[in-house]
MITOR-255508 format. One record per residue: residue number from 0; residue in one letter; x, z, y of N, C-alpha, C, O in turn. Coordinates in Angstrom, 3 decimals. Last residue first. Layout:
BEGIN
REC num residu     n.px     n.pz     n.py    ca.px    ca.pz    ca.py     c.px     c.pz     c.py     o.px     o.pz     o.py
REC NUM      A        X        Z        Y        X        Z        Y        X        Z        Y        X        Z        Y
...
This chain:
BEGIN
REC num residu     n.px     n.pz     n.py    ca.px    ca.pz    ca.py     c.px     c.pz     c.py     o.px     o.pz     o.py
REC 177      X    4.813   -0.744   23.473    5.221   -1.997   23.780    5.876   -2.315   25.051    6.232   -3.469   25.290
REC 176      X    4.956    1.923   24.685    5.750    1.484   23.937    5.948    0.128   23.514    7.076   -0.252   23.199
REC 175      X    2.282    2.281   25.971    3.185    2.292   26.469    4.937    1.990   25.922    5.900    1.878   26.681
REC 174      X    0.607    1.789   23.922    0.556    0.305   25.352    1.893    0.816   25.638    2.791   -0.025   25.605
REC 173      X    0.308    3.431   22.265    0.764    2.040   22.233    0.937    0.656   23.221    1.190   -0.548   23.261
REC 172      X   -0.490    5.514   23.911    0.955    5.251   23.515    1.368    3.984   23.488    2.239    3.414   24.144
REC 171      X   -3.393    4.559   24.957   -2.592    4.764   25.488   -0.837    4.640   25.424   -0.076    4.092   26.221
REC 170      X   -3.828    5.047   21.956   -4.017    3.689   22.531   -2.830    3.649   23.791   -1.767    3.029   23.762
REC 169      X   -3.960    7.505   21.812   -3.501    6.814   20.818   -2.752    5.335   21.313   -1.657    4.806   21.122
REC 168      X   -5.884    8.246   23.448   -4.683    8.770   24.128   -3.681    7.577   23.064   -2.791    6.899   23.578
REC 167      X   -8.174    7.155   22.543   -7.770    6.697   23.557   -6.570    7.245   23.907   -6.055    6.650   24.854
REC 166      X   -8.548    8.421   19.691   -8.196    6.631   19.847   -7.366    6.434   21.514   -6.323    5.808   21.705
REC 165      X   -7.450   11.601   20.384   -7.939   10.604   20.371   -7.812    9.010   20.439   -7.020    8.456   21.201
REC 164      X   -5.243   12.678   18.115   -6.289   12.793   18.718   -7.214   12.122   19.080   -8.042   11.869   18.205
REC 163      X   -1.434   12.380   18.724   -3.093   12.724   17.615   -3.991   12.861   18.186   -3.669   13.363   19.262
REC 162      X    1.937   11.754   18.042    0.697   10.916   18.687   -0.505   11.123   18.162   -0.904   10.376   17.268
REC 161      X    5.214   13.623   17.284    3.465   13.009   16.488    2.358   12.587   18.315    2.298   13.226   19.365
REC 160      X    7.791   13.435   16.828    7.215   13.386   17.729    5.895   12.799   17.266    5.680   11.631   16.945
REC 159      X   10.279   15.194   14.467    9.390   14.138   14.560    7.819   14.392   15.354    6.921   15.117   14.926
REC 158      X   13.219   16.033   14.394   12.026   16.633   14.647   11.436   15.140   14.219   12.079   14.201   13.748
REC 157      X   15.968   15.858   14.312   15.713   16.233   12.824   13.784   16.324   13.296   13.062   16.720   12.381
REC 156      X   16.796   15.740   16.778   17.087   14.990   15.999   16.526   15.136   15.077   16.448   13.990   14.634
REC 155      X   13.781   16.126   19.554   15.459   16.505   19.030   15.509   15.610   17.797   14.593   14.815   17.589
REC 154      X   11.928   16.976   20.828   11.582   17.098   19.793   13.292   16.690   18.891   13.649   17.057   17.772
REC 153      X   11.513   17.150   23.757   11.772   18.472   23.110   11.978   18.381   21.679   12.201   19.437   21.087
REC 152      X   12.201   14.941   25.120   13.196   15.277   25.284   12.571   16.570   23.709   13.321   16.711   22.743
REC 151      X    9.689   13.642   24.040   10.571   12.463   23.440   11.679   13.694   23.798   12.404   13.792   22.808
REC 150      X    7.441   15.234   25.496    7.980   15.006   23.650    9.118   14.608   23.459    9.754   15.230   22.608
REC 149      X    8.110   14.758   27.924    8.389   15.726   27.382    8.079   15.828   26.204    8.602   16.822   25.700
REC 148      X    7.293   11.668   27.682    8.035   11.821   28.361    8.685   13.134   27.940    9.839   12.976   27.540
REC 147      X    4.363   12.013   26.829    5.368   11.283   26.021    6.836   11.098   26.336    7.590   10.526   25.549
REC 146      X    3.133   13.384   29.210    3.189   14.099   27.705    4.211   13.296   26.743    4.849   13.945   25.914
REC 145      X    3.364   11.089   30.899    4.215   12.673   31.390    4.401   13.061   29.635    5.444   13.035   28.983
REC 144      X    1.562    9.180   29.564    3.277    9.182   29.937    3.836   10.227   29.857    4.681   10.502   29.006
REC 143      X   -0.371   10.941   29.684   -0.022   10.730   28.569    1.148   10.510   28.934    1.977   11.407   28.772
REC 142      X   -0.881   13.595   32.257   -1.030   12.218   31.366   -0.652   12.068   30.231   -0.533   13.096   29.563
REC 141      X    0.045   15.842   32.484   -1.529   15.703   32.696   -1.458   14.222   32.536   -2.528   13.739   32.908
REC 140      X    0.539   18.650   30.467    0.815   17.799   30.976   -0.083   16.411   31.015   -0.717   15.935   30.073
REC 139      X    1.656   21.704   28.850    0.714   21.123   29.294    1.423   20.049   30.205    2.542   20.247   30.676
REC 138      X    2.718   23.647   25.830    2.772   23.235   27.211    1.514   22.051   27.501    0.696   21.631   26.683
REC 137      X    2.222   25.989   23.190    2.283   24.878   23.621    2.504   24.656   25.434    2.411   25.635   26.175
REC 136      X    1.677   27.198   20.553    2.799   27.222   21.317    2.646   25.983   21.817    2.853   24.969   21.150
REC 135      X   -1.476   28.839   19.573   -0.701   27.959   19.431    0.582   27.564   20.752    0.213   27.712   21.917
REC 134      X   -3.119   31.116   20.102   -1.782   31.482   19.350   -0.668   30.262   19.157    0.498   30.393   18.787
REC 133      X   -5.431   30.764   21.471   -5.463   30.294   19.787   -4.203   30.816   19.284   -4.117   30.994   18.069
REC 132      X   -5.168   30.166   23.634   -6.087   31.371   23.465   -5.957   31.621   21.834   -6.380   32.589   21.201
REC 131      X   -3.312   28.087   23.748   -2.605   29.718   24.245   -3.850   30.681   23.882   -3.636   31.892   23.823
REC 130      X   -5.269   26.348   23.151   -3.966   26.008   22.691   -3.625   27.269   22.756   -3.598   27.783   21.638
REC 129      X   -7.055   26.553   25.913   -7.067   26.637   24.435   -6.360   27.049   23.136   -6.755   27.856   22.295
REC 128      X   -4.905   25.515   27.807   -5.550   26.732   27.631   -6.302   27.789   26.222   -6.197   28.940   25.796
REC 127      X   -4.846   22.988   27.273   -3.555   24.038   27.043   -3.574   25.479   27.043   -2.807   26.333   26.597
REC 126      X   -7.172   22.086   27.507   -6.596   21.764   25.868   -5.354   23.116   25.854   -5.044   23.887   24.946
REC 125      X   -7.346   22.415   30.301   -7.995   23.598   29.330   -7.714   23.304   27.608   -7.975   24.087   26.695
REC 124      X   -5.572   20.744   31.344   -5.248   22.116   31.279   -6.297   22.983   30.307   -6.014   24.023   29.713
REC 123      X   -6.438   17.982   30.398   -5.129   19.282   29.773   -4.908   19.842   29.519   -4.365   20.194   28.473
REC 122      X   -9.739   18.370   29.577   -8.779   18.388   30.350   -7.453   18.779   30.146   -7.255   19.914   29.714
REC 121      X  -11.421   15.541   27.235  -11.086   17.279   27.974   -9.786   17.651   28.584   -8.755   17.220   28.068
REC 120      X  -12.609   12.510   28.162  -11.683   13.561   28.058  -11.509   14.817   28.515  -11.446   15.221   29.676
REC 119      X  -14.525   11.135   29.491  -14.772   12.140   28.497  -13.734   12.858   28.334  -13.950   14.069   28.361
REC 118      X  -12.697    9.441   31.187  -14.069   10.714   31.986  -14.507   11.311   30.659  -15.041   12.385   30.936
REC 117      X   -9.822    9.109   30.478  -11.164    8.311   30.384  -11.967    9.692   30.443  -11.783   10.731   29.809
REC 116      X   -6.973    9.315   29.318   -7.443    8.395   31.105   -9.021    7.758   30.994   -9.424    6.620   31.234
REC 115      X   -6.197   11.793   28.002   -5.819   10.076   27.918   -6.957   10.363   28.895   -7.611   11.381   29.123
REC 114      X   -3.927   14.406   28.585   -5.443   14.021   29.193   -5.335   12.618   28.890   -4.399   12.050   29.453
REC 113      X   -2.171   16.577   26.436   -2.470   15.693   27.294   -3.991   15.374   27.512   -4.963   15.837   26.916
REC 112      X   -0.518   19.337   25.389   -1.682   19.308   25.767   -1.632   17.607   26.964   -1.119   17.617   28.083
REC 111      X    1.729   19.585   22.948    1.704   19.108   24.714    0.315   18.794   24.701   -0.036   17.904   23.927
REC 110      X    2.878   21.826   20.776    2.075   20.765   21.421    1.872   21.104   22.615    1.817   22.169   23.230
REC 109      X    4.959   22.190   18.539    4.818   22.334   20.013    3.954   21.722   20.039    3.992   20.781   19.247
REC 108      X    3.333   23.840   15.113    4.425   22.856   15.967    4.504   23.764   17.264    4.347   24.974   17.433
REC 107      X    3.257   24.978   12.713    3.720   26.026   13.775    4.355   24.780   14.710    5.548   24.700   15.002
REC 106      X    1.713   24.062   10.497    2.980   23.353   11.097    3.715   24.235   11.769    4.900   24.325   11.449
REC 105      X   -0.742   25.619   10.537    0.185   25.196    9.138    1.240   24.718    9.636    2.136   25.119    8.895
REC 104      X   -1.938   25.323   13.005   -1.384   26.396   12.643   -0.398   26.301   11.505    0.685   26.883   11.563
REC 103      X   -3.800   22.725   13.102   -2.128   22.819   13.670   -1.285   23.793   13.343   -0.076   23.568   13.293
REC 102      X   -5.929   23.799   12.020   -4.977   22.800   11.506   -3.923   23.198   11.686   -3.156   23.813   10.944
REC 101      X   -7.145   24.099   14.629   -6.875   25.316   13.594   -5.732   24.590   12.787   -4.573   24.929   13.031
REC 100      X   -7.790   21.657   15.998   -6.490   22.480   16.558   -6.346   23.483   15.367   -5.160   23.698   15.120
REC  99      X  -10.367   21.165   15.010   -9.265   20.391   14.861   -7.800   21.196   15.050   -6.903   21.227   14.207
REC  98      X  -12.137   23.402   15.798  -11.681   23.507   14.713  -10.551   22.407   14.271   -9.854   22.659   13.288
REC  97      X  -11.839   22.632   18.752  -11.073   24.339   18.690  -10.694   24.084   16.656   -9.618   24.367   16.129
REC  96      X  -13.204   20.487   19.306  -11.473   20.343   19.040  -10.949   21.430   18.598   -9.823   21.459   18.100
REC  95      X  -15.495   18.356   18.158  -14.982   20.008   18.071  -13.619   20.158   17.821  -12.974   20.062   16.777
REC  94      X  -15.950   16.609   20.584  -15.357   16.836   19.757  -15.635   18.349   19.781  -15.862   19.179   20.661
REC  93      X  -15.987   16.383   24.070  -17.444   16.535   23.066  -17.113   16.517   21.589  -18.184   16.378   20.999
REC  92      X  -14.010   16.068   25.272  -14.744   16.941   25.627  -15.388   17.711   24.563  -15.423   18.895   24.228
REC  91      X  -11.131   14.228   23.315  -12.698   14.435   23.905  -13.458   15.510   23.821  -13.719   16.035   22.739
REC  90      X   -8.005   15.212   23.375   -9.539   14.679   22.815  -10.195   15.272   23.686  -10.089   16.233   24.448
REC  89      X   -4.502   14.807   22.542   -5.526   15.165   23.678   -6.522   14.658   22.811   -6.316   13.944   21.830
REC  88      X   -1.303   15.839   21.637   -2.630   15.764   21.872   -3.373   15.782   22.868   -3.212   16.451   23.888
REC  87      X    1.615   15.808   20.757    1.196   15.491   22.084   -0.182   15.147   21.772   -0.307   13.934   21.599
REC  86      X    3.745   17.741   18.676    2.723   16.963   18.761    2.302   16.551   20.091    2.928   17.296   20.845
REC  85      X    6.434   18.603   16.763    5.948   17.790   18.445    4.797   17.451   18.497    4.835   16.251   18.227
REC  84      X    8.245   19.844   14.520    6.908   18.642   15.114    6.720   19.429   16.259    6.853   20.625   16.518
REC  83      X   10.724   19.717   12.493   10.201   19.975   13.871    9.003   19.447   13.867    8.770   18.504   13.112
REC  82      X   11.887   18.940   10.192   12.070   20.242   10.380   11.321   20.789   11.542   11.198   22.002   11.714
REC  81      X   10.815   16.291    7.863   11.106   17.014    9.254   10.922   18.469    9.554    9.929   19.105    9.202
REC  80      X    9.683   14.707    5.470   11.579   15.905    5.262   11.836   16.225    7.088   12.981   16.368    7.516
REC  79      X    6.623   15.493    4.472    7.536   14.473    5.428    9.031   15.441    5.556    9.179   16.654    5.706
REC  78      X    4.310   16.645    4.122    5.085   16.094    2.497    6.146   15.508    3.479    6.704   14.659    2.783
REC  77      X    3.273   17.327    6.736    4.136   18.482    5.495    4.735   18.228    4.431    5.461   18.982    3.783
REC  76      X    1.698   15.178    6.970    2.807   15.616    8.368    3.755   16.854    6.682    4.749   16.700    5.972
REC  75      X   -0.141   15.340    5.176    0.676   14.248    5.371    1.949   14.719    6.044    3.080   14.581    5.575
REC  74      X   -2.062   17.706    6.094   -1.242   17.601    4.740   -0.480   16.674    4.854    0.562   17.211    4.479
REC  73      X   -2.768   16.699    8.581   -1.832   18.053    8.899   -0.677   17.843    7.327    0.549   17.815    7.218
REC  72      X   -4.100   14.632    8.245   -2.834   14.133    9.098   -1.978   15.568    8.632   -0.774   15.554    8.376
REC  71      X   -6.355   15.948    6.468   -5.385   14.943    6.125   -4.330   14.735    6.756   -3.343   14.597    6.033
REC  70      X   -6.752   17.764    9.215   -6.822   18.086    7.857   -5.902   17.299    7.017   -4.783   17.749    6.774
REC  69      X   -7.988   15.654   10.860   -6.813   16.169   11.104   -6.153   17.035    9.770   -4.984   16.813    9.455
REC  68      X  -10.150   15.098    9.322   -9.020   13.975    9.916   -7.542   14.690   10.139   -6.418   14.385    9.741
REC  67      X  -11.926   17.225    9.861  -11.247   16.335    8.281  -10.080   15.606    8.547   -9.087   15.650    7.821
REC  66      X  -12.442   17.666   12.535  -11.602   18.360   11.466  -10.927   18.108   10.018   -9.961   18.533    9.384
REC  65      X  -11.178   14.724   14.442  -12.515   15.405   13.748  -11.108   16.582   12.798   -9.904   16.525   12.548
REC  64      X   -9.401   12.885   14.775   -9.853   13.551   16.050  -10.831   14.343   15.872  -11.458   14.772   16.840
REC  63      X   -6.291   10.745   14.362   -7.267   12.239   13.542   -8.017   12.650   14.654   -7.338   12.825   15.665
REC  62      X   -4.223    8.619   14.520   -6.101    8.778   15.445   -7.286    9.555   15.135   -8.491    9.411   15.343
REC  61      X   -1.604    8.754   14.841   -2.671    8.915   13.942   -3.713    9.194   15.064   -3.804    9.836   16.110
REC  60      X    1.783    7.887   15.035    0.874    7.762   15.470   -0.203    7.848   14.551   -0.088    7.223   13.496
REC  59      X    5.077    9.512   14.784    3.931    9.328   13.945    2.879    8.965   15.042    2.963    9.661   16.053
REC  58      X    8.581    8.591   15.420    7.623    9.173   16.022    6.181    8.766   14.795    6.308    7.807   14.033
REC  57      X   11.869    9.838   16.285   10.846    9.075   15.030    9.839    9.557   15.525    9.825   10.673   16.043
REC  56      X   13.537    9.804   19.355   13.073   10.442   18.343   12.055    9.604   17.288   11.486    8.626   17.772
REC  55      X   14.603    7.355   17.899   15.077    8.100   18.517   14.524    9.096   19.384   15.230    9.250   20.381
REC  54      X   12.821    5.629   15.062   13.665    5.389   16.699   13.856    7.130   16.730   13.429    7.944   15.910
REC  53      X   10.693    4.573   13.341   11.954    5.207   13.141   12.274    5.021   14.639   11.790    4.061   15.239
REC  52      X    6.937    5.297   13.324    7.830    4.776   13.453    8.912    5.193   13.835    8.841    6.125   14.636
REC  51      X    4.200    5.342   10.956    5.284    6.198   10.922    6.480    4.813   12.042    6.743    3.694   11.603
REC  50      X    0.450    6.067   11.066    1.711    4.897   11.250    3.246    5.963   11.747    3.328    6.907   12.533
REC  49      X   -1.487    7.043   10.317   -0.144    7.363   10.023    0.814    6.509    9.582    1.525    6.248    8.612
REC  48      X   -2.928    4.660   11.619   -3.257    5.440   10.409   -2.317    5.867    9.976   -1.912    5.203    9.022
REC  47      X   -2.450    2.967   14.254   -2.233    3.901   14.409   -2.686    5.305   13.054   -2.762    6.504   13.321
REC  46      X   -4.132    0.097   13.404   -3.059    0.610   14.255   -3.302    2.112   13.731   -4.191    2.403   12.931
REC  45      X   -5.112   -3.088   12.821   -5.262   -1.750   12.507   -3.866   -0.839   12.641   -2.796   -1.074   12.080
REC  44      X   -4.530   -5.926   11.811   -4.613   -5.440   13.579   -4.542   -3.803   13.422   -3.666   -3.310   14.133
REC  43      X   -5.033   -7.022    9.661   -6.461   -6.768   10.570   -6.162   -6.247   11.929   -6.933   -6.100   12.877
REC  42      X   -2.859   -7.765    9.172   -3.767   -9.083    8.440   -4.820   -8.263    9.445   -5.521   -9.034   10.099
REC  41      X   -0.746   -5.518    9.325   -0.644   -7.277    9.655   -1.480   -8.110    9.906   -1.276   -9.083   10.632
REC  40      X   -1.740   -3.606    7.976   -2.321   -3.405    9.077   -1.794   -5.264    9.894   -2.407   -5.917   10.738
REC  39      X   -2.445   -4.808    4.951   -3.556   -4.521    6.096   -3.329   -4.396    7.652   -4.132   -4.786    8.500
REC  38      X   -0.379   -6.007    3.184    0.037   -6.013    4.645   -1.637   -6.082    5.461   -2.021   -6.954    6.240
REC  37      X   -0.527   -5.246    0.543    0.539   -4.837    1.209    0.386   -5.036    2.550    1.011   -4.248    3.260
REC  36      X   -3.708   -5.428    0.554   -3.706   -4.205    0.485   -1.751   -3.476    1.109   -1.439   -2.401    1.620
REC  35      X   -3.490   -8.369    0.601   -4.616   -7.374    1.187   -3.861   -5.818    1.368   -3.579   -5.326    2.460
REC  34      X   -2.229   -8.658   -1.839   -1.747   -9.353   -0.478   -2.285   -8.562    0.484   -1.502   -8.021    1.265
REC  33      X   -3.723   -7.563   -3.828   -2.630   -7.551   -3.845   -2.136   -7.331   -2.479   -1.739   -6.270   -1.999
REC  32      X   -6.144   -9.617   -3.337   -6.261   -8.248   -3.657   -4.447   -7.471   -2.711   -4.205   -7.093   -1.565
REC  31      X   -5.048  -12.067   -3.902   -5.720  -12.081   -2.704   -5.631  -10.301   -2.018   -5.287   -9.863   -0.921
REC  30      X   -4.248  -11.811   -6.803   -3.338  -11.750   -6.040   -3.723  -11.525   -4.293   -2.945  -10.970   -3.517
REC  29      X   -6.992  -11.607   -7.869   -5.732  -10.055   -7.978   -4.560  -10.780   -6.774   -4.120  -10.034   -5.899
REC  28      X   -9.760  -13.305   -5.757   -8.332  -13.329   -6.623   -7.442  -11.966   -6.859   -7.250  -11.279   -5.856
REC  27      X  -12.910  -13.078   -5.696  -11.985  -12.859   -5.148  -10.615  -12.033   -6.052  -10.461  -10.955   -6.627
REC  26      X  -15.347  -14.988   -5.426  -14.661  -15.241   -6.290  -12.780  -14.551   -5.373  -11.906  -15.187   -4.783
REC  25      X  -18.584  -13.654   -4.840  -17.751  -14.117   -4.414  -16.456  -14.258   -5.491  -16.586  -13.557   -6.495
REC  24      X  -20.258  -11.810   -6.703  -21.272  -12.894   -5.706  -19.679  -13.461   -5.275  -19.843  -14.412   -6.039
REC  23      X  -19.223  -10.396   -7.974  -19.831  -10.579   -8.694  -20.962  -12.247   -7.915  -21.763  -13.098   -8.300
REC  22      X  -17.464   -9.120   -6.317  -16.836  -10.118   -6.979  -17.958  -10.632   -7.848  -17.535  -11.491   -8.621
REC  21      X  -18.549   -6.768   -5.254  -18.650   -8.165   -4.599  -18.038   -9.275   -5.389  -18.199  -10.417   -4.959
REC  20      X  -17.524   -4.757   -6.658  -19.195   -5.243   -6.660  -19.520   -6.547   -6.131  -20.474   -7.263   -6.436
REC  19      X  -14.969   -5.019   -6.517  -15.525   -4.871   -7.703  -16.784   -5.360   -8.102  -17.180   -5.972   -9.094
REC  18      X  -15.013   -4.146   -3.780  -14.491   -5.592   -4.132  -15.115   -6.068   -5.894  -15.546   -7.156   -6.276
REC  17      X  -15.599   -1.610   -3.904  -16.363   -2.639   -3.148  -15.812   -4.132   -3.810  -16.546   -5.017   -4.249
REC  16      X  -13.208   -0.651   -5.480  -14.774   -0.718   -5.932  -15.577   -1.200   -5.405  -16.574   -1.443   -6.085
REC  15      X  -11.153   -0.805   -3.676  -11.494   -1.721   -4.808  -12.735   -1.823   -6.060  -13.025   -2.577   -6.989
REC  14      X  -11.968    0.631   -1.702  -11.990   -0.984   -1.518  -11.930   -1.418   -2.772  -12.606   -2.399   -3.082
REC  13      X  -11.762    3.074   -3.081  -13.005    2.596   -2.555  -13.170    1.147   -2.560  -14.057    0.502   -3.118
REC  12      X   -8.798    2.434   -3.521   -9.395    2.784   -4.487  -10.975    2.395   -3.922  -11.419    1.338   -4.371
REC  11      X   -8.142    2.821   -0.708   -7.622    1.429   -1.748   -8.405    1.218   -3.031   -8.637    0.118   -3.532
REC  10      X   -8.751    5.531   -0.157   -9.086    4.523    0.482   -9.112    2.851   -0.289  -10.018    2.018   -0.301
REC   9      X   -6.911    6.834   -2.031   -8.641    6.942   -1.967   -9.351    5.624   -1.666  -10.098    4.910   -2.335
REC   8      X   -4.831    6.504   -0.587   -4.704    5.742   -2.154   -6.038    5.654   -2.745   -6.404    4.849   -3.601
REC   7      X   -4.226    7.330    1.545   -4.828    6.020    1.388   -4.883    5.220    0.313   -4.946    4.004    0.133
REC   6      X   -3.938    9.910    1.229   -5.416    9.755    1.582   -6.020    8.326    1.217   -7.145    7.966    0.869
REC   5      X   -1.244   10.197    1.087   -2.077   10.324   -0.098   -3.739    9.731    0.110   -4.479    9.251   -0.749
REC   4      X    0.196    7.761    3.225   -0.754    9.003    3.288   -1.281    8.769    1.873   -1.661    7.685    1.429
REC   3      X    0.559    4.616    4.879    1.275    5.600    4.207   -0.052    6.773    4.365   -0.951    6.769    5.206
REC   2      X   -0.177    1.150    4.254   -0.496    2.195    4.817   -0.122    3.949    4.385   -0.739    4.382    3.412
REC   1      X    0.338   -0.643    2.553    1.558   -0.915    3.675    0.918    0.514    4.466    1.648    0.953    5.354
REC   0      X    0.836    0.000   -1.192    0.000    0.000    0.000    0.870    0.000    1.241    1.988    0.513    1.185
């Protein structure tokens, strides 16, 4: 699979029980299969599913923004040989972020409380506020740049700088890294 995470072996598995049922009306090839499944995010565009990338600091992008989600990202982030995490989060108002953030506790990361750039978003400062009412170690910073800016210095050699939350802060990265 070109998509990393125990989760996405579920995932491959579903598809191939859809495909299973559909093959019965369409004529679709093991090798078609195959091809599909090494290069999804190539073939659909699909971004940021613990997408792992190497640079200086290594960085993870995931678009966990519910408690399950993050749940999976948290178990993923822990089978990984890094000694640090970094996280730079932000989400929406209207999420239940207090039970997303519980998660985070298993890691003991940093997180940078960010704001991605859209009127639902909950505010930094009260993500960072949050964050400190919870026990979690974190700072604050009111964009995403800024927040990707103080990841990239705190997270050091052996760390790995995670991207979580919402599509839109998500998004955000990826603009800014292209």
């Amino acid at each position: 699979l070109q998509l990393l995470g125990k989760h996405q072996i579920a995932n491959a598995k579903s598809a191939m029980a859809a495909i299973t049922i559909v093959s019965k009306h369409f004529l679709i090839g093991n090798k078609a299969i195959r091809e599909g499944l090494e290069n999804v995010s190539r073939l659909t565009g699909l971004r940021a599913r613990f997408e792992l990338i190497h640079g200086k600091p290594d960085m993870l992008l995931d678009v966990a923004h519910n408690p399950d989600g993050m749940k999976t990202l948290v178990s993923g982030l822990l089978s990984l040989p890094y000694k640090k995490f970094v996280i730079v989060f932000g989400i929406m108002k209207d999420k239940d972020y207090r039970s997303v953030l519980r998660h985070f506790k298993k890691l003991k990361p940093i997180i940078i409380s960010a704001q991605p750039d859209v009127e639902r978003a909950l505010s930094s400062v009260q993500l960072h506020a949050v964050c400190k009412e919870m026990d979690l170690h974190s700072y604050h910073a009111s964009t995403t740049r800024l927040a990707m800016k103080k990841g990239r210095k705190m997270t050091g050699s052996r760390g790995l700088l995670v991207f979580t939350g919402s599509h839109f802060l998500v998004g955000e990265v990826i603009s800014a890294l292209e």
